[in-house]
TORKOL-4160 file (C-alpha; in steps of 0.2 Angstrom, whole numbers, padded with zeros to 4 digits, m for minus):
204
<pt num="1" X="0000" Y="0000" Z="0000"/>
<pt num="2" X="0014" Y="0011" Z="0003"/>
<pt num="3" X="0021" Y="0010" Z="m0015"/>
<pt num="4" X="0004" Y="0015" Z="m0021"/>
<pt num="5" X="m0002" Y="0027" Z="m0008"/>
<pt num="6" X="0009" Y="0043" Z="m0002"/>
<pt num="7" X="0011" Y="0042" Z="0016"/>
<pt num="8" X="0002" Y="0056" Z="0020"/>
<pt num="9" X="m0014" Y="0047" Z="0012"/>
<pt num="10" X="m0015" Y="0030" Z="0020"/>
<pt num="11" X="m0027" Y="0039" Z="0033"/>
<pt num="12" X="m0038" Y="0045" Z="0021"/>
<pt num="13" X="m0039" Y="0030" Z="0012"/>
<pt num="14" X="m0041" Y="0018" Z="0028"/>
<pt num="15" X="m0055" Y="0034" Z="0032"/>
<pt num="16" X="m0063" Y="0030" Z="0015"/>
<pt num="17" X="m0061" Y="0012" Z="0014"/>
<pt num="18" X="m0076" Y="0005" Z="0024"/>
<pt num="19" X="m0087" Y="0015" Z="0012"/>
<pt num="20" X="m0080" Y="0009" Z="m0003"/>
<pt num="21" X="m0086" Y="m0010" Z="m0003"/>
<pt num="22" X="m0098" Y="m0007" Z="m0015"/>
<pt num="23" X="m0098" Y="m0008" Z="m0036"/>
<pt num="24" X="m0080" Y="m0012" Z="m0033"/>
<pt num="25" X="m0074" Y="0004" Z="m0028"/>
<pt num="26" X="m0062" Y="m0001" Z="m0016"/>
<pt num="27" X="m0050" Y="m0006" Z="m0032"/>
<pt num="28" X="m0060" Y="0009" Z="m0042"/>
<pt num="29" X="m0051" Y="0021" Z="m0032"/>
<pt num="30" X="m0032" Y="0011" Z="m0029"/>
<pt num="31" X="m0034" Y="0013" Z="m0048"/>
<pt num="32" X="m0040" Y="0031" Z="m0052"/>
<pt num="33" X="m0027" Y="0036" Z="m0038"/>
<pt num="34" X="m0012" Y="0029" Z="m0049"/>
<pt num="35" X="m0019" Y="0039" Z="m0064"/>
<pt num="36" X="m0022" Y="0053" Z="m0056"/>
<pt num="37" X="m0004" Y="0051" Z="m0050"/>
<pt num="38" X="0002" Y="0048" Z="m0069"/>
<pt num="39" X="m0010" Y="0064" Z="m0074"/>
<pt num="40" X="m0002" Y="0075" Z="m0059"/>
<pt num="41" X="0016" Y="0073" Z="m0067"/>
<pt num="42" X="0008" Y="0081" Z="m0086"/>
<pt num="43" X="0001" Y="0095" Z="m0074"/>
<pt num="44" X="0012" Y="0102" Z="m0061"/>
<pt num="45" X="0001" Y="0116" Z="m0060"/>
<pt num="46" X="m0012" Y="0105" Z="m0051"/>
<pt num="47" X="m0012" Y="0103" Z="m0032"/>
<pt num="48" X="m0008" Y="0086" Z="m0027"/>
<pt num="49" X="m0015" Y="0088" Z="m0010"/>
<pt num="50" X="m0030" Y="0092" Z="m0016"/>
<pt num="51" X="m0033" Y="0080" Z="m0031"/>
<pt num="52" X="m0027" Y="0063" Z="m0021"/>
<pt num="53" X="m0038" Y="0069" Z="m0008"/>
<pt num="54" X="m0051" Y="0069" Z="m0017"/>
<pt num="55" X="m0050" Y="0055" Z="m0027"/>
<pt num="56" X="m0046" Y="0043" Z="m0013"/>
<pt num="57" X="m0064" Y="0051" Z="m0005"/>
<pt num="58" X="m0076" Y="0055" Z="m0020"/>
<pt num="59" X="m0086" Y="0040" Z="m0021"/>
<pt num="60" X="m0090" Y="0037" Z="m0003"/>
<pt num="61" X="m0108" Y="0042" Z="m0006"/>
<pt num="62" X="m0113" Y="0027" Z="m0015"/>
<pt num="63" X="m0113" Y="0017" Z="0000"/>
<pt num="64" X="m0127" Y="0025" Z="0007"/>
<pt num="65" X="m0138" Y="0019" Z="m0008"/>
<pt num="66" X="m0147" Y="0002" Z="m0009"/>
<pt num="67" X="m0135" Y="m0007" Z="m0018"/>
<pt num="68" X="m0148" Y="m0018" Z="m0029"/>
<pt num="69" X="m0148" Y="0002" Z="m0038"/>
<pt num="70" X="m0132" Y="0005" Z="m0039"/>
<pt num="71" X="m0127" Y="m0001" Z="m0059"/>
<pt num="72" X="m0144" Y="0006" Z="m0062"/>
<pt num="73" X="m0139" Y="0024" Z="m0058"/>
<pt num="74" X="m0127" Y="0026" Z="m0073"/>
<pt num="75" X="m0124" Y="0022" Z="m0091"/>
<pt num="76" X="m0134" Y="0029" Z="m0108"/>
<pt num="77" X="m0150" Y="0027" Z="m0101"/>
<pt num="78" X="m0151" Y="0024" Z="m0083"/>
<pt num="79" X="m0165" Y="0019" Z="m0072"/>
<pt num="80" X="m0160" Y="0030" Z="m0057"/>
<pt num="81" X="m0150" Y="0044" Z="m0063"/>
<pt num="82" X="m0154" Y="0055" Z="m0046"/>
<pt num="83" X="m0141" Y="0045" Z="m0039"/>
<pt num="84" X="m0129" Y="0052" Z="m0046"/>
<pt num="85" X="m0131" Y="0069" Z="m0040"/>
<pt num="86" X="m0134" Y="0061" Z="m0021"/>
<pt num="87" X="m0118" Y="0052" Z="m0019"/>
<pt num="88" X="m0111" Y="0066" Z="m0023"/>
<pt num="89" X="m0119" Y="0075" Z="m0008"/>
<pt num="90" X="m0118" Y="0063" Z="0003"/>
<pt num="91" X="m0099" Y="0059" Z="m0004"/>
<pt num="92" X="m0096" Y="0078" Z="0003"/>
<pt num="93" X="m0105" Y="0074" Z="0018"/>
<pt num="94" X="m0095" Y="0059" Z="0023"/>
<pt num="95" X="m0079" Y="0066" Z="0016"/>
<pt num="96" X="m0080" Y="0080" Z="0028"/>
<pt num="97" X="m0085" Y="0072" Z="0042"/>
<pt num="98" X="m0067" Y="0062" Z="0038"/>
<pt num="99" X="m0056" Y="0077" Z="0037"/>
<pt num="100" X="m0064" Y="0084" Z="0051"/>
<pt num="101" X="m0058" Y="0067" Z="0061"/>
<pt num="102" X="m0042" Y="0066" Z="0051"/>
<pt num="103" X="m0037" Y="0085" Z="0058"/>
<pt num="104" X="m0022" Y="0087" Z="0044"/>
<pt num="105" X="m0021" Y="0104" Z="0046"/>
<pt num="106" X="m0013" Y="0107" Z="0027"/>
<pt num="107" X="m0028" Y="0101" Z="0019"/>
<pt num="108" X="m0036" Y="0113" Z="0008"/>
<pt num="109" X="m0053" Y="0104" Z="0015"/>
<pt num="110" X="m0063" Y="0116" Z="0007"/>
<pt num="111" X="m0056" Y="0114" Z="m0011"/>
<pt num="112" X="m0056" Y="0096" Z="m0009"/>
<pt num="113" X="m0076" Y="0094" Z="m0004"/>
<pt num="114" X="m0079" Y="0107" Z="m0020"/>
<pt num="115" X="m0070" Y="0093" Z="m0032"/>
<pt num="116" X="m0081" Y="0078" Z="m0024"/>
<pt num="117" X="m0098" Y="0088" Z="m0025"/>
<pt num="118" X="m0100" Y="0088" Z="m0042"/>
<pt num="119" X="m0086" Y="0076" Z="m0048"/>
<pt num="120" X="m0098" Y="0069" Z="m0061"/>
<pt num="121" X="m0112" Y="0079" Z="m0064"/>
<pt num="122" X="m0104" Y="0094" Z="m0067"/>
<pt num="123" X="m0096" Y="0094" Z="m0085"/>
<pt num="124" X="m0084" Y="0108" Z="m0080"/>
<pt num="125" X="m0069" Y="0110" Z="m0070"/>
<pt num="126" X="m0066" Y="0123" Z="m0055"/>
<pt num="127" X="m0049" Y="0122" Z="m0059"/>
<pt num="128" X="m0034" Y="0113" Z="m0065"/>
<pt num="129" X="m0034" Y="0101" Z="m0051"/>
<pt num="130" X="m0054" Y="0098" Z="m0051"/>
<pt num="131" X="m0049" Y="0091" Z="m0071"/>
<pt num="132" X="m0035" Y="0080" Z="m0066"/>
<pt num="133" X="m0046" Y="0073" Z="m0054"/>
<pt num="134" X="m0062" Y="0071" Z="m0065"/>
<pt num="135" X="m0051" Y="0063" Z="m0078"/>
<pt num="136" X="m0042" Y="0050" Z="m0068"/>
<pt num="137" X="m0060" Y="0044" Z="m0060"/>
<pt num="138" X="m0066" Y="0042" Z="m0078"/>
<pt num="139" X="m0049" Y="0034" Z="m0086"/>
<pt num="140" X="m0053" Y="0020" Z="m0074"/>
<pt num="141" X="m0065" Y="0015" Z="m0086"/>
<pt num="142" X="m0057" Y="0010" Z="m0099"/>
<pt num="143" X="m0042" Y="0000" Z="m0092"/>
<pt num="144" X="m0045" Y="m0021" Z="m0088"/>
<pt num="145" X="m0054" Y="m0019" Z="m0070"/>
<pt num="146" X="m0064" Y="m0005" Z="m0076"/>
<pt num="147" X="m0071" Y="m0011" Z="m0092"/>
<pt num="148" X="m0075" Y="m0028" Z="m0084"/>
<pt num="149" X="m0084" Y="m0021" Z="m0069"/>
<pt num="150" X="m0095" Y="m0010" Z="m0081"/>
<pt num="151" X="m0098" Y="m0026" Z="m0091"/>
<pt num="152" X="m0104" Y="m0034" Z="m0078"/>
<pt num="153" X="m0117" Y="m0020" Z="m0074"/>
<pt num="154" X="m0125" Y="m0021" Z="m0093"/>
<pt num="155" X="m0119" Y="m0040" Z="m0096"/>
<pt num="156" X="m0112" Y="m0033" Z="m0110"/>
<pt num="157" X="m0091" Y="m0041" Z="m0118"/>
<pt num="158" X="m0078" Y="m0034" Z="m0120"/>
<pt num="159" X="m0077" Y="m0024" Z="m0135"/>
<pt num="160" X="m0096" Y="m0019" Z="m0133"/>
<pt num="161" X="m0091" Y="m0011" Z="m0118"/>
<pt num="162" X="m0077" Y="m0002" Z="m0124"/>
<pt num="163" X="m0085" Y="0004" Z="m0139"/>
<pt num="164" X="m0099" Y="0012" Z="m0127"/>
<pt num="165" X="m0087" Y="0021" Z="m0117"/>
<pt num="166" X="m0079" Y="0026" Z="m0131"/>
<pt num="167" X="m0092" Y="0036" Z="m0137"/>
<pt num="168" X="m0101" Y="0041" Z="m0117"/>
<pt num="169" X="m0083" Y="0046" Z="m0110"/>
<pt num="170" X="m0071" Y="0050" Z="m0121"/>
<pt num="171" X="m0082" Y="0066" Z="m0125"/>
<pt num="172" X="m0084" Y="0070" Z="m0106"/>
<pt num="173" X="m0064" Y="0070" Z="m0101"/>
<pt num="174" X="m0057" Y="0088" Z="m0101"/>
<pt num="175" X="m0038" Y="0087" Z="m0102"/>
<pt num="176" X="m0029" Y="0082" Z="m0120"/>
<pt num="177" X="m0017" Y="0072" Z="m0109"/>
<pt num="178" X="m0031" Y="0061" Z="m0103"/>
<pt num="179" X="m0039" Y="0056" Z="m0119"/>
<pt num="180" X="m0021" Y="0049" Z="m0126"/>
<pt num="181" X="m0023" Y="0038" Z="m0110"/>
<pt num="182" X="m0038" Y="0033" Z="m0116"/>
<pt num="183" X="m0035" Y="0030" Z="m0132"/>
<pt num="184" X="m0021" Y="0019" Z="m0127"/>
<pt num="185" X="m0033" Y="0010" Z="m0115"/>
<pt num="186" X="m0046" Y="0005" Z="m0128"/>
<pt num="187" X="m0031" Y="0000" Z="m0140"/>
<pt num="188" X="m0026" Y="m0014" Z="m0128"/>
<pt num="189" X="m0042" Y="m0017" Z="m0124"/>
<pt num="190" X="m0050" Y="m0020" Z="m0142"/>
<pt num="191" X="m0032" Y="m0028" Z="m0145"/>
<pt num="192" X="m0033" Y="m0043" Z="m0133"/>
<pt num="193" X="m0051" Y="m0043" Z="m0136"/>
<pt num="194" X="m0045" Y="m0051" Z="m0154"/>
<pt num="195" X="m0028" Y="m0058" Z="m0150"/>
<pt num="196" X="m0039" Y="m0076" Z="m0144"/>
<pt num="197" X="m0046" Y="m0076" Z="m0163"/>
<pt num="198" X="m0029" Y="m0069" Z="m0175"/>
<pt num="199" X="m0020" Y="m0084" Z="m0163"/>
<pt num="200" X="m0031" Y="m0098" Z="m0166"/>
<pt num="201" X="m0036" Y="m0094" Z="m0185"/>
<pt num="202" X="m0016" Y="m0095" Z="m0185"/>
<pt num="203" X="m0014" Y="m0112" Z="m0176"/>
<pt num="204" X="m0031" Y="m0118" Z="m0189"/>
């Protein structure tokens, strides 16, 4: 945990962790944090103490939801779009209540909860950082963990998956940096989703 986390983080994340058991957003975050990491070094003008934060905290809200809803609460046409909206309040509920236990006097608490309350229904950024941020949660969609998790919300493969999120996120993301990531992401994805196939019409 401490290669992955900074050591200033593992209380946040140990504050956030009982919350995230839910729509596998315990390995969700782990992920977005290491993209948010890789996104930080293109942006040096973001504040790190204020994206890692945050993305360590912004889903906590979805707990507080019956978790039957959950996959329900996303996608092209979801059935409880609200949702959306209310783990983000409650995310900024819990999140300060956290911080407020935590006691780090350097976090920028304020800028941090702004981030998490609207991290997905608001299409704009507050700032450089509140981009980063935004960005790394919506790259974990598109890597192996991510695009199997949303496949097993839709029952959908693969390549059906990708090619969704190809045309839902990609749109959405909000730094040029971010969508060579993704582009990469689907490239590997569609890539091994047809490696099986060009091997074994080889072997034939």
């Amino acid at each position: 945990m401490s290669e992955l986390l900074r050591p200033r983080d593992i209380p946040i994340w140990r504050a956030a962790r009982p919350w995230l058991d839910v729509r596998s957003n315990d390995t969700h975050t782990l992920i977005s944090y290491g993209l948010a990491r890789a996104l930080l070094q293109l942006h040096p003008e973001a504040d790190e103490n204020v994206v890692l934060p945050a993305i360590l905290m912004h889903d906590v809200g979805w707990k507080v939801f019956p978790e039957d809803k959950l996959a329900g609460a996303v996608g092209p046409n979801p059935l409880y779009p609200e949702l959306v909206r209310g783990h983000e309040i409650e995310g900024a509920r819990i999140a300060g209540e956290a911080f407020a236990r935590i006691g780090d006097p350097d976090l920028d608490v304020e800028a941090i909860i702004a981030i998490i309350d609207g991290h997905d229904s608001r299409k704009h950024a507050l700032s450089v950082s509140d981009a980063v941020m935004k960005d790394a949660d919506k790259l974990w969609r598109f890597t192996t963990h991510g695009v199997a998790t949303i496949g097993s919300w839709f029952g959908t493969p693969a390549r059906e998956t990708t090619a969704m999120l190809k045309d839902f996120v990609v749109p959405s993301l909000l730094t040029p940096e971010a969508r060579t990531m993704a582009a990469a992401l689907i490239a590997e994805t569609w890539s091994a989703a047809r490696a099986d196939a060009y091997l074994h019409s080889e072997e034939d």
